[in-house]
Chimera marker file (.cmm) of the C-alpha trace (Angstrom):
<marker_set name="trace">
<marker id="1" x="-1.710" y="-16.692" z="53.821" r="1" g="1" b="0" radius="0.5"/>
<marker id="2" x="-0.511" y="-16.243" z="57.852" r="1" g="1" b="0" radius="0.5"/>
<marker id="3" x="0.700" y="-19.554" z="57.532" r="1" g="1" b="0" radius="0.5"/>
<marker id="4" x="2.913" y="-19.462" z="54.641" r="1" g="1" b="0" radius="0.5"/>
<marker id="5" x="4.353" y="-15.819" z="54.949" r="1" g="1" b="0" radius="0.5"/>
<marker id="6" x="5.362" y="-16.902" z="58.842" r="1" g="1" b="0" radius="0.5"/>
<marker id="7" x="7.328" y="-20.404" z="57.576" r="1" g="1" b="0" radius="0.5"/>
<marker id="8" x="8.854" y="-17.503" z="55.205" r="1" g="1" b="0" radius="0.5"/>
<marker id="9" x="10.248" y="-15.386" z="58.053" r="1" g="1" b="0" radius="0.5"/>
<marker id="10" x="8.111" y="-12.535" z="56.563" r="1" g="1" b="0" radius="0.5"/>
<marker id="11" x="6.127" y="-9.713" z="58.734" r="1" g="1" b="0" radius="0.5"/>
<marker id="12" x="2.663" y="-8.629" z="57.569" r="1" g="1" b="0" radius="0.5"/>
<marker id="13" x="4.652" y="-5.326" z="57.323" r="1" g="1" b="0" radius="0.5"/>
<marker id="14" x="6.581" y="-6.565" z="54.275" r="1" g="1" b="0" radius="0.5"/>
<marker id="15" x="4.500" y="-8.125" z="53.079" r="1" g="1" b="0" radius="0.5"/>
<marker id="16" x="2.619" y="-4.789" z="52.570" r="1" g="1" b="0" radius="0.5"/>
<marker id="17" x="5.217" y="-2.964" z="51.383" r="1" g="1" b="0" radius="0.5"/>
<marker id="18" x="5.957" y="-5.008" z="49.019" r="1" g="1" b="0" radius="0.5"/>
<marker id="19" x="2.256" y="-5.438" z="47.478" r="1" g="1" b="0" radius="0.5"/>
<marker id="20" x="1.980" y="-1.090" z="48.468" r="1" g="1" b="0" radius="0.5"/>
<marker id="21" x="-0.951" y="-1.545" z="50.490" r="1" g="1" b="0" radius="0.5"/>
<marker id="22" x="-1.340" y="-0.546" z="53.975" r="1" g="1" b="0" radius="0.5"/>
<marker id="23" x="-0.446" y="-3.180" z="56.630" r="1" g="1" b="0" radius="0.5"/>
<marker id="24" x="-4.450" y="-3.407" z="57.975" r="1" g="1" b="0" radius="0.5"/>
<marker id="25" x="-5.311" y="-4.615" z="54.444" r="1" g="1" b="0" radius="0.5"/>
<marker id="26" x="-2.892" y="-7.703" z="54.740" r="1" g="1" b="0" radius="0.5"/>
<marker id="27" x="-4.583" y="-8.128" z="58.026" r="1" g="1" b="0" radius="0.5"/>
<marker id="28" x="-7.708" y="-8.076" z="56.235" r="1" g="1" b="0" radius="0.5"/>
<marker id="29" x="-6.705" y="-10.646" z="53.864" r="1" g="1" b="0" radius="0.5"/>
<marker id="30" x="-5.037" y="-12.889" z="56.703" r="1" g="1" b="0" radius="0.5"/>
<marker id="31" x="-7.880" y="-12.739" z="58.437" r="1" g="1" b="0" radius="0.5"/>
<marker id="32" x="-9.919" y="-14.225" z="55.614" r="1" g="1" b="0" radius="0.5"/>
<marker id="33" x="-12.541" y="-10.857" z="55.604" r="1" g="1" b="0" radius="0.5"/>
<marker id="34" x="-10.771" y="-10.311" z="52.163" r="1" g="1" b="0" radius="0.5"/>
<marker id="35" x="-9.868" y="-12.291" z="49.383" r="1" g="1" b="0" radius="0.5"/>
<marker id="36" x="-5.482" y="-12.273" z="48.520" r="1" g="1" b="0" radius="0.5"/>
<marker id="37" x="-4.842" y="-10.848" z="45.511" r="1" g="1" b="0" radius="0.5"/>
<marker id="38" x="-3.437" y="-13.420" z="42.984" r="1" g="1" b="0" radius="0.5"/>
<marker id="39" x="-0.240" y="-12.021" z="42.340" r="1" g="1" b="0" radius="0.5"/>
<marker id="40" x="0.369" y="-11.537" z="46.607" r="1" g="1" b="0" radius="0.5"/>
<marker id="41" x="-0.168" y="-15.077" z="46.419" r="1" g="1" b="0" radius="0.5"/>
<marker id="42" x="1.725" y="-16.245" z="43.635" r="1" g="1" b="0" radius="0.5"/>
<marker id="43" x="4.439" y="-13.940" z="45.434" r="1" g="1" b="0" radius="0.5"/>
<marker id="44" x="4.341" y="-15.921" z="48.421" r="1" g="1" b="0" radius="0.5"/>
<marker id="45" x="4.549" y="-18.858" z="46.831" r="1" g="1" b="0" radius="0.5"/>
<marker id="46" x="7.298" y="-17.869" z="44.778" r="1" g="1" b="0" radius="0.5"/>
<marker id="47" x="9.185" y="-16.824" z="47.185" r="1" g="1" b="0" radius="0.5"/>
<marker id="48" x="8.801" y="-20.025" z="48.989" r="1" g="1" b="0" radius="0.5"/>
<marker id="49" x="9.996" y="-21.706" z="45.645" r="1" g="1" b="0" radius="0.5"/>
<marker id="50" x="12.935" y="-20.188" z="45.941" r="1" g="1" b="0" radius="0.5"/>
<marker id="51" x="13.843" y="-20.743" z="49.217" r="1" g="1" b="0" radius="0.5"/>
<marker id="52" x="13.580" y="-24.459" z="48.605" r="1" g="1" b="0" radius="0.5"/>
<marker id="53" x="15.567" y="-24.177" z="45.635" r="1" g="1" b="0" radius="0.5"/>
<marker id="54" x="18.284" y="-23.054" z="47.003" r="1" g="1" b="0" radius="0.5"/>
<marker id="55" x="17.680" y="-25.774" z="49.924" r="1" g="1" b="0" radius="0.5"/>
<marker id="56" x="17.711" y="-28.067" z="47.081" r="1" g="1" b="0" radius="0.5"/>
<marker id="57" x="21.115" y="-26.880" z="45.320" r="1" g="1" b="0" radius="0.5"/>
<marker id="58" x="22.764" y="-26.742" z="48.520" r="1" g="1" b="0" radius="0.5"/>
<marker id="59" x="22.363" y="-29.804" z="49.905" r="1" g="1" b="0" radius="0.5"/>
<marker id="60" x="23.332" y="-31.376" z="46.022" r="1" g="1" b="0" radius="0.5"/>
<marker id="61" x="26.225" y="-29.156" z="46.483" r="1" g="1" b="0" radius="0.5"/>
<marker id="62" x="27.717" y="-30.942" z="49.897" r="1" g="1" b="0" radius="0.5"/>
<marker id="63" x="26.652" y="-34.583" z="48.647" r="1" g="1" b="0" radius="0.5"/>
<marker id="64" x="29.088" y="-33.543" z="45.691" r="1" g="1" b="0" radius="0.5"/>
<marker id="65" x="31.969" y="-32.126" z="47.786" r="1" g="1" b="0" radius="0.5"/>
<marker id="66" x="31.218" y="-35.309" z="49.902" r="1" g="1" b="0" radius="0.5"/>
<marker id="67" x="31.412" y="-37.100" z="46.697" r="1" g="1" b="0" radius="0.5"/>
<marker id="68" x="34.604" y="-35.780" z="45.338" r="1" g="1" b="0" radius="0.5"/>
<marker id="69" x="36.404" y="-35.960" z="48.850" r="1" g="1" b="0" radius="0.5"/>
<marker id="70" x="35.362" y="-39.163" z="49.628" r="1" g="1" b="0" radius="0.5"/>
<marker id="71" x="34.032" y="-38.263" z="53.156" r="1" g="1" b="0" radius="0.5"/>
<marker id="72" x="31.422" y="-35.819" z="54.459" r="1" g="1" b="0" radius="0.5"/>
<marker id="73" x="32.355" y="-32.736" z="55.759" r="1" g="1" b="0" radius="0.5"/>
<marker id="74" x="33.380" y="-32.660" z="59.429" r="1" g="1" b="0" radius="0.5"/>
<marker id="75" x="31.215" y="-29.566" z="59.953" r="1" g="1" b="0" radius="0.5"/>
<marker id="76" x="28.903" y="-26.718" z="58.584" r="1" g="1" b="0" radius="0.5"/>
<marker id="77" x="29.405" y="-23.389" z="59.074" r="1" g="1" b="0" radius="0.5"/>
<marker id="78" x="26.142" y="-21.260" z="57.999" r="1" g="1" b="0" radius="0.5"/>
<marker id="79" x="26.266" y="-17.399" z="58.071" r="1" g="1" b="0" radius="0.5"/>
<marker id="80" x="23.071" y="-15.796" z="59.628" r="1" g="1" b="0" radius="0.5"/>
<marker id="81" x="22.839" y="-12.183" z="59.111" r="1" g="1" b="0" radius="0.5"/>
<marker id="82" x="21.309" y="-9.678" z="61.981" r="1" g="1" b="0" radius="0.5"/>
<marker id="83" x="20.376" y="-6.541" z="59.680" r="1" g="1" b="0" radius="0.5"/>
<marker id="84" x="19.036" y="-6.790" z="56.225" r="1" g="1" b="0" radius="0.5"/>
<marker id="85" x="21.390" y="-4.678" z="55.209" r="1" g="1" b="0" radius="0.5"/>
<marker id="86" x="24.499" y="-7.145" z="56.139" r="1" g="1" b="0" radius="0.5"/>
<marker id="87" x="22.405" y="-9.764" z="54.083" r="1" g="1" b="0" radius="0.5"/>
<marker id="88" x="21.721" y="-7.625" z="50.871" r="1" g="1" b="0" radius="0.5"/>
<marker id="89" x="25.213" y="-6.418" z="50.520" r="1" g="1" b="0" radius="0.5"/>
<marker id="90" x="26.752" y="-10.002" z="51.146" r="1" g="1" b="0" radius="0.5"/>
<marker id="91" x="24.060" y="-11.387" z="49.325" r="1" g="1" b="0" radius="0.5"/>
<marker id="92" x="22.420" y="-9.219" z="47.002" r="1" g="1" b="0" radius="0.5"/>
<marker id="93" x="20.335" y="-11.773" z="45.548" r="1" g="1" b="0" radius="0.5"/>
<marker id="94" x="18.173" y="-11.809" z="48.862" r="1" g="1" b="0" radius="0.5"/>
<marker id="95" x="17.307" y="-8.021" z="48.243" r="1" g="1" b="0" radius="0.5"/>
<marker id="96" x="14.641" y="-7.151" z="49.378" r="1" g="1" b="0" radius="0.5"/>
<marker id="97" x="14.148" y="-10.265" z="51.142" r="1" g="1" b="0" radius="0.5"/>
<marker id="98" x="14.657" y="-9.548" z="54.980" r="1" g="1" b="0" radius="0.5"/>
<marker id="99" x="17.134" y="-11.439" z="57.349" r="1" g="1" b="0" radius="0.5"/>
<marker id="100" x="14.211" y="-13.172" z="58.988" r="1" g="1" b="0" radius="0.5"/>
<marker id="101" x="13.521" y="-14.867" z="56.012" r="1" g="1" b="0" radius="0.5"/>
<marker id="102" x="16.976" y="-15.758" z="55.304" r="1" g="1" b="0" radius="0.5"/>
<marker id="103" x="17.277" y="-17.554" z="59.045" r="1" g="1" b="0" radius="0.5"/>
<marker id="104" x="14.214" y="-19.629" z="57.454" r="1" g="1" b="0" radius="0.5"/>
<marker id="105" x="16.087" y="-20.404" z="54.782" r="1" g="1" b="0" radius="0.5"/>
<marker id="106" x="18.994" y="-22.022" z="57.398" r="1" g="1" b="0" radius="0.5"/>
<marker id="107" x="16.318" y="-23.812" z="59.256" r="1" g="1" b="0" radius="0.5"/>
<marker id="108" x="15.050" y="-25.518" z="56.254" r="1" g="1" b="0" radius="0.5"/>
<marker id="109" x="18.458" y="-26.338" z="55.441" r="1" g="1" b="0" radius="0.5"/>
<marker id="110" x="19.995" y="-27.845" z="58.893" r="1" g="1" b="0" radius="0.5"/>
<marker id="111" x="16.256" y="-30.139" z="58.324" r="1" g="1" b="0" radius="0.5"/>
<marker id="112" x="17.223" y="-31.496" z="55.101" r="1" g="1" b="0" radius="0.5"/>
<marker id="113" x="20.597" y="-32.113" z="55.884" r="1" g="1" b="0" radius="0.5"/>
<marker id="114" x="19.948" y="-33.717" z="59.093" r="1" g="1" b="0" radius="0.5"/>
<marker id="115" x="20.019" y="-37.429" z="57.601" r="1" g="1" b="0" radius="0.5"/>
<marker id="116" x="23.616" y="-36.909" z="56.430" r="1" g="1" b="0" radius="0.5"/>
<marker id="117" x="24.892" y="-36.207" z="60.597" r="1" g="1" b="0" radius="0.5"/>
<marker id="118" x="26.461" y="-33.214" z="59.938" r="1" g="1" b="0" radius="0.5"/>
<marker id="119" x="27.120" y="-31.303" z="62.834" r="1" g="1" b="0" radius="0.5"/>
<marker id="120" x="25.862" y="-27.531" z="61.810" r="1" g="1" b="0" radius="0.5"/>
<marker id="121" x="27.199" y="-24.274" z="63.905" r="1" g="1" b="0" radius="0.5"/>
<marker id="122" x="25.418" y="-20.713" z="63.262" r="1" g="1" b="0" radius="0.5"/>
<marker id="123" x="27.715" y="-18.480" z="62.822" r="1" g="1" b="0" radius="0.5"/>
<marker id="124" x="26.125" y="-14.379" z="63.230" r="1" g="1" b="0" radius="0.5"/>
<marker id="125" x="27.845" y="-12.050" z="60.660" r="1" g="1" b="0" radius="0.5"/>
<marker id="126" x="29.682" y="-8.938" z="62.616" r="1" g="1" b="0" radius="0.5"/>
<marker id="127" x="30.403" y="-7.155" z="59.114" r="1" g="1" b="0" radius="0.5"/>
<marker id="128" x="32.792" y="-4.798" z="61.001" r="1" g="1" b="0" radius="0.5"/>
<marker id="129" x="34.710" y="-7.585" z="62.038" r="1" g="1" b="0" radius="0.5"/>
<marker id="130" x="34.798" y="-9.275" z="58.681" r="1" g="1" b="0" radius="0.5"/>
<marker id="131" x="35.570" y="-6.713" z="57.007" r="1" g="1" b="0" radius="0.5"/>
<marker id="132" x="38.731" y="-6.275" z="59.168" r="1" g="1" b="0" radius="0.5"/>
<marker id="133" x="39.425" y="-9.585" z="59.071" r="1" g="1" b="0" radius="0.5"/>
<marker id="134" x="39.304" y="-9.539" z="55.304" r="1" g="1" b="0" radius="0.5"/>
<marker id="135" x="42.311" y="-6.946" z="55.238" r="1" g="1" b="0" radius="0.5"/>
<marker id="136" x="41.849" y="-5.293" z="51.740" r="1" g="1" b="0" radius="0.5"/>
<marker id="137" x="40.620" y="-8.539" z="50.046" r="1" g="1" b="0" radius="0.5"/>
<marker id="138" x="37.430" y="-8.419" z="47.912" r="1" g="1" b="0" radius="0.5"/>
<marker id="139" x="34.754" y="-10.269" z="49.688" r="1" g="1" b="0" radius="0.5"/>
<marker id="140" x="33.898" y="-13.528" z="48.270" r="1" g="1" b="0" radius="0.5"/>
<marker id="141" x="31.512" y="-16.581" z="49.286" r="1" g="1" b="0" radius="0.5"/>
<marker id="142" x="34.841" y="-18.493" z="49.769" r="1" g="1" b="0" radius="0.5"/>
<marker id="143" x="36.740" y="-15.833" z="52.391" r="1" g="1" b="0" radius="0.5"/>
<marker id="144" x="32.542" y="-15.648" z="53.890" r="1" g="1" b="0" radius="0.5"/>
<marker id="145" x="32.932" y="-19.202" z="54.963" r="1" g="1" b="0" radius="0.5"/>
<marker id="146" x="36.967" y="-19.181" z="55.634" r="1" g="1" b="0" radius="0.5"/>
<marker id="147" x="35.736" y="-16.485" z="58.002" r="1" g="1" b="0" radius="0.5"/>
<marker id="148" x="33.040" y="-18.162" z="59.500" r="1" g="1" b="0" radius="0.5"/>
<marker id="149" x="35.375" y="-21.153" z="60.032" r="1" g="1" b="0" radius="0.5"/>
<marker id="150" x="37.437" y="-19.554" z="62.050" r="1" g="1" b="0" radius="0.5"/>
<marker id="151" x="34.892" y="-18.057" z="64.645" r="1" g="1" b="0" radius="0.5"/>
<marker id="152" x="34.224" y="-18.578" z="67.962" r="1" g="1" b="0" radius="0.5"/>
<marker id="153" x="30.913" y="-19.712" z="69.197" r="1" g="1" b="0" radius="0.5"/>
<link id1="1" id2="2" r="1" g="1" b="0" radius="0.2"/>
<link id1="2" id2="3" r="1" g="1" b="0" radius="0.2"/>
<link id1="3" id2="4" r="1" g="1" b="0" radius="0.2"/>
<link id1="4" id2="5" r="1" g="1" b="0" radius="0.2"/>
<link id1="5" id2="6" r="1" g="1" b="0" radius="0.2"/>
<link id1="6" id2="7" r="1" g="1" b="0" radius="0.2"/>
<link id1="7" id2="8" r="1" g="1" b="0" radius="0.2"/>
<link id1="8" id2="9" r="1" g="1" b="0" radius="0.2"/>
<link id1="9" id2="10" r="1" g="1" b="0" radius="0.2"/>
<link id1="10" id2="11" r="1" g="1" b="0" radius="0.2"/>
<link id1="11" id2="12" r="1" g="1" b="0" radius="0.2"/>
<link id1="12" id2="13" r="1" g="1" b="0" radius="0.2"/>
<link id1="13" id2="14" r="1" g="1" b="0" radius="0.2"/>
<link id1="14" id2="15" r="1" g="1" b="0" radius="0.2"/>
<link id1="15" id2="16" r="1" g="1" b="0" radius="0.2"/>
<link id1="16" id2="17" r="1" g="1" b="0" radius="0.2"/>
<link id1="17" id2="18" r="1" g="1" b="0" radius="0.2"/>
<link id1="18" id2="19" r="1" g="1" b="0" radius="0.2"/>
<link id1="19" id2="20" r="1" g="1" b="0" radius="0.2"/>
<link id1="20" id2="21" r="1" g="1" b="0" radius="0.2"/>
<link id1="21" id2="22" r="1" g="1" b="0" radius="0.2"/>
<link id1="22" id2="23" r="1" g="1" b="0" radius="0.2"/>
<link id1="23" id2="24" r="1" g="1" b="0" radius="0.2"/>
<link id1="24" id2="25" r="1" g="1" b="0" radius="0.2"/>
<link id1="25" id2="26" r="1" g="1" b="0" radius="0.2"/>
<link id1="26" id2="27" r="1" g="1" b="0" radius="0.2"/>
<link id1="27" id2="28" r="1" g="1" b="0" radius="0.2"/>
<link id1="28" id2="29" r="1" g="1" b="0" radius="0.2"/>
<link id1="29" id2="30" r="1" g="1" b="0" radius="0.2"/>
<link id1="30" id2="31" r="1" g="1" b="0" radius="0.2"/>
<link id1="31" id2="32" r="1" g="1" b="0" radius="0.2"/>
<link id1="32" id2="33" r="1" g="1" b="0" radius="0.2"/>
<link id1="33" id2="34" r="1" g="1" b="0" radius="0.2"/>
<link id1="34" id2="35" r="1" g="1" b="0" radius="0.2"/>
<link id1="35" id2="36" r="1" g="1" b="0" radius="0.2"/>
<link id1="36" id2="37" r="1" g="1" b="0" radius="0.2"/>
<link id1="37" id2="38" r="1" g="1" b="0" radius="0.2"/>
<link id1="38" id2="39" r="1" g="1" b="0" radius="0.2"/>
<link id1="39" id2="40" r="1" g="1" b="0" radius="0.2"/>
<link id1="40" id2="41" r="1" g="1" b="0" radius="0.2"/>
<link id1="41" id2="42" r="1" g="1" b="0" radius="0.2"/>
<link id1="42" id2="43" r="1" g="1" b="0" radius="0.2"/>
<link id1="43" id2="44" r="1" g="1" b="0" radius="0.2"/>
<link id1="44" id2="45" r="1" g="1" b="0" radius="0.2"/>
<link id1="45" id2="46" r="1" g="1" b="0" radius="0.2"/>
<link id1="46" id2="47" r="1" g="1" b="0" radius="0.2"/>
<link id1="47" id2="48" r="1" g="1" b="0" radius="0.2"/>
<link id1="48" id2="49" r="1" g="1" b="0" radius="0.2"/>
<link id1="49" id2="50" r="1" g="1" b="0" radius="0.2"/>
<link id1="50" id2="51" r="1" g="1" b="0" radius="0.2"/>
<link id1="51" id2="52" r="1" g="1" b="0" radius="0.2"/>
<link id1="52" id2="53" r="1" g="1" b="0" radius="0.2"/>
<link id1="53" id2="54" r="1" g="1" b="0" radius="0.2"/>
<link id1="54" id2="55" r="1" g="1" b="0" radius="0.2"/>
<link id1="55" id2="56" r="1" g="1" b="0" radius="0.2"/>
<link id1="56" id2="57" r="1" g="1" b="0" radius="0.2"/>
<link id1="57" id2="58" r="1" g="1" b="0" radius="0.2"/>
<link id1="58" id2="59" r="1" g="1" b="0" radius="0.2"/>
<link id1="59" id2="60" r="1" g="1" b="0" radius="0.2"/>
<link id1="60" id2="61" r="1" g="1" b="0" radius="0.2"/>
<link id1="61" id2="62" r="1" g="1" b="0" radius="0.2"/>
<link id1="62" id2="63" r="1" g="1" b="0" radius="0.2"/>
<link id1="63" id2="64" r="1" g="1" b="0" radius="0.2"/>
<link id1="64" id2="65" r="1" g="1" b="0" radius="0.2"/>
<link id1="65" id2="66" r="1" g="1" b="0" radius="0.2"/>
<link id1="66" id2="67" r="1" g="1" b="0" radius="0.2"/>
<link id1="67" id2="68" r="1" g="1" b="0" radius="0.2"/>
<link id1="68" id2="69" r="1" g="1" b="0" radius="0.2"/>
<link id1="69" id2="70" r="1" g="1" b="0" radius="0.2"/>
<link id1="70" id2="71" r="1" g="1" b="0" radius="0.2"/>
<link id1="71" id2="72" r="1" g="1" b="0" radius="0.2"/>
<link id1="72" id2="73" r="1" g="1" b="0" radius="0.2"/>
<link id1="73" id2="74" r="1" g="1" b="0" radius="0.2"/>
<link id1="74" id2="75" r="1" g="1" b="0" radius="0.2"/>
<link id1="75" id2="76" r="1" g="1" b="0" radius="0.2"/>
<link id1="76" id2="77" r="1" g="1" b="0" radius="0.2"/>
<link id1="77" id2="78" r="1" g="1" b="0" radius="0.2"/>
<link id1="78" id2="79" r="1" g="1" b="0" radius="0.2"/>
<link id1="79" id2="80" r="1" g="1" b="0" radius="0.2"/>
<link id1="80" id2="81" r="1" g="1" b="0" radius="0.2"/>
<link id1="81" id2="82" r="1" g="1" b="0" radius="0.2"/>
<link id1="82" id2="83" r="1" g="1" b="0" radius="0.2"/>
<link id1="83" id2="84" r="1" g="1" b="0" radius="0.2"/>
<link id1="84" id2="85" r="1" g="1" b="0" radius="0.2"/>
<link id1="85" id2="86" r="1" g="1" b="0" radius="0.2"/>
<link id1="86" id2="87" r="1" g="1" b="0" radius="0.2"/>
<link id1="87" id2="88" r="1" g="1" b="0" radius="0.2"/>
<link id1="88" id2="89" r="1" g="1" b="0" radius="0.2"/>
<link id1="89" id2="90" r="1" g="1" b="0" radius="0.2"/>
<link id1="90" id2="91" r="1" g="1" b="0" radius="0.2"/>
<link id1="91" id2="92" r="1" g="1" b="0" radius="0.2"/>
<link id1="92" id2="93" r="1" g="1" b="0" radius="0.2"/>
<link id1="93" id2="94" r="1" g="1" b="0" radius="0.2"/>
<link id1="94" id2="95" r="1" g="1" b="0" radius="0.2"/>
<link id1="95" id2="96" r="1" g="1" b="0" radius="0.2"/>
<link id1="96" id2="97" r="1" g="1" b="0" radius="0.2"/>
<link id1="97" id2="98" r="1" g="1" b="0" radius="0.2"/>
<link id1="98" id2="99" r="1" g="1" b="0" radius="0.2"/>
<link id1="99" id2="100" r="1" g="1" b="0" radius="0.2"/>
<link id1="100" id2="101" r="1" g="1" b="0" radius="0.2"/>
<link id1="101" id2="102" r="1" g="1" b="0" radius="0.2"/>
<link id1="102" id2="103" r="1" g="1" b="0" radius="0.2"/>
<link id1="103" id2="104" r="1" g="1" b="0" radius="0.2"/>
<link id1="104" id2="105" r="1" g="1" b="0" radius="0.2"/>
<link id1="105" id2="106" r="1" g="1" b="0" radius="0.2"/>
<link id1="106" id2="107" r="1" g="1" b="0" radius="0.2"/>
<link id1="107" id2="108" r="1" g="1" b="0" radius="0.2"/>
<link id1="108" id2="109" r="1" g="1" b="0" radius="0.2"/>
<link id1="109" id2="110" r="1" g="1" b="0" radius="0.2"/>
<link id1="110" id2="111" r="1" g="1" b="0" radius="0.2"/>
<link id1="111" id2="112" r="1" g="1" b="0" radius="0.2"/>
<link id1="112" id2="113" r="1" g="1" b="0" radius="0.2"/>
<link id1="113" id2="114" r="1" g="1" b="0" radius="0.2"/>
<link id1="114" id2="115" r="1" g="1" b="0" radius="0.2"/>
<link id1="115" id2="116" r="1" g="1" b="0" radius="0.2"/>
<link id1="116" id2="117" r="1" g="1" b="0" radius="0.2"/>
<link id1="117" id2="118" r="1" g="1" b="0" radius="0.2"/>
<link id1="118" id2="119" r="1" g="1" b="0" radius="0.2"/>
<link id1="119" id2="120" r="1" g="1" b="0" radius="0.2"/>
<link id1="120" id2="121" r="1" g="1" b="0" radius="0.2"/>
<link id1="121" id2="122" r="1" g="1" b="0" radius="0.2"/>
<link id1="122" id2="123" r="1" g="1" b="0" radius="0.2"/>
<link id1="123" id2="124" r="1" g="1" b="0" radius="0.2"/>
<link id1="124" id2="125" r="1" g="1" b="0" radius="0.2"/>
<link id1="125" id2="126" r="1" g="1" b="0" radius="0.2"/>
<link id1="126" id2="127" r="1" g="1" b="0" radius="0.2"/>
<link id1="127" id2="128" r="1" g="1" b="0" radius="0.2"/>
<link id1="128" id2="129" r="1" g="1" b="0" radius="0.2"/>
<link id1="129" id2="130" r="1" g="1" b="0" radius="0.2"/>
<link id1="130" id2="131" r="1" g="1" b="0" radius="0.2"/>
<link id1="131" id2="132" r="1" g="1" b="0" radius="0.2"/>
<link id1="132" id2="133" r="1" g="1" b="0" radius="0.2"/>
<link id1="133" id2="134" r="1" g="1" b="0" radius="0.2"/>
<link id1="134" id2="135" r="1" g="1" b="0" radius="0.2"/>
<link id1="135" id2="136" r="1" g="1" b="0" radius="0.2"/>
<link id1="136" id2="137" r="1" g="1" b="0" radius="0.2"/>
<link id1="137" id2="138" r="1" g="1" b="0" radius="0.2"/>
<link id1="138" id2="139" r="1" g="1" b="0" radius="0.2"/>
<link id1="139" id2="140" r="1" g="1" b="0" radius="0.2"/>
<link id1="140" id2="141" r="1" g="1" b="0" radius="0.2"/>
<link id1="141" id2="142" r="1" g="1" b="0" radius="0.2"/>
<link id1="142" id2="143" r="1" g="1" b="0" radius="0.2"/>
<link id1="143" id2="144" r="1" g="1" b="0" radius="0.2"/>
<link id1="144" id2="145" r="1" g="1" b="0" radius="0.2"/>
<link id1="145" id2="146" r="1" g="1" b="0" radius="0.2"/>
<link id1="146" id2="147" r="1" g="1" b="0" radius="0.2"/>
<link id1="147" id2="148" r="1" g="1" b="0" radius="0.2"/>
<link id1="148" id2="149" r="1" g="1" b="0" radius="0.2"/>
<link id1="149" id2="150" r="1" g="1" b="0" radius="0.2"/>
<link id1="150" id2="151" r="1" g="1" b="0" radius="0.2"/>
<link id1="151" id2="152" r="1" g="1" b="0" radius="0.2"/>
<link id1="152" id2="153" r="1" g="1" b="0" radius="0.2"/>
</marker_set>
C-alpha cells in the first residue's frame, strides 16, 4: 500500500483522512501488522486509474493537435500548482486530491510523452499573478496555458 499511495503523491495523512481513521492505523496497515480495508484499496487503485487516464487522454490529445497541424508542438507548457487550494479552484475535478499528487500526475505525463521529443517546461501557478494577468476575463483552460506560455522560467 506504501508503494502505490507514494507513486500517487499521497501522505499517509490523507490517506487517513480520507478513509476517517487515525494516521497510526494507515501505518498499521502499511506496515503489513494490519490487513487494508478493501475499499482503501480499491481507492488507491482508483485513484491511480485515473491518473493514468488522464495521462492517456492527454497524450491522444497532442498526437491529434500534432495531427491536425501537421507538426508537433514546439513546446509544452504544464501548470504545477503549490497549494491545493490553487489546484481545486483551477481544477476542481482534483478536489480533494492534493497538489502532490497532481505533480505525479505531470511526471507520468513528461514519461509518456518522452518518445514524441517534446521539450516540456514546468510552469508553478502564482494565482495572484494570473489572476492579474487575466484582467477581468473568466478563467479558462485556454487563458491557463496562454498564461503559462508567456512565463518566465
Amino acid at each position: 500500500m506504501k508503494t502505490i499511495r507514494e507513486s500517487l503523491g499521497l501522505s499517509a495523512q490523507w490517506v487517513a483522512n480520507q478513509a476517517g481513521v487515525k494516521l497510526r492505523t494507515v501505518q498499521y496497515w502499511e506496515s503489513g501488522r494490519n490487513a487494508v480495508p478493501d475499499d482503501v484499496a480499491q481507492m488507491l487503485i482508483g485513484i491511480d486509474g485515473q491518473l493514468w487516464g488522464i495521462v492517456a487522454q492527454a497524450v491522444d490529445q497532442i498526437r491529434q493537435a500534432a495531427d491536425e497541424a501537421g507538426a508537433l508542438p514546439e513546446q509544452l507548457d504544464l501548470i504545477r500548482y503549490r497549494k491545493d487550494e490553487d489546484l481545486w479552484h483551477f481544477q476542481p475535478e482534483f478536489s480533494p486530491l492534493p497538489a502532490t499528487c497532481h505533480a505525479m500526475l505531470l511526471s507520468r505525463l513528461i514519461r509518456e510523452i518522452e518518445p514524441l521529443k517534446i521539450p516540456v517546461r514546468i510552469i508553478y501557478m502564482q494565482s495572484e499573478k494570473y489572476i492579474l494577468w487575466l484582467d477581468g476575463q473568466a478563467d479558462s483552460a485556454d487563458l491557463r496555458a496562454e498564461w503559462a506560455s508567456e512565463q518566465e522560467i
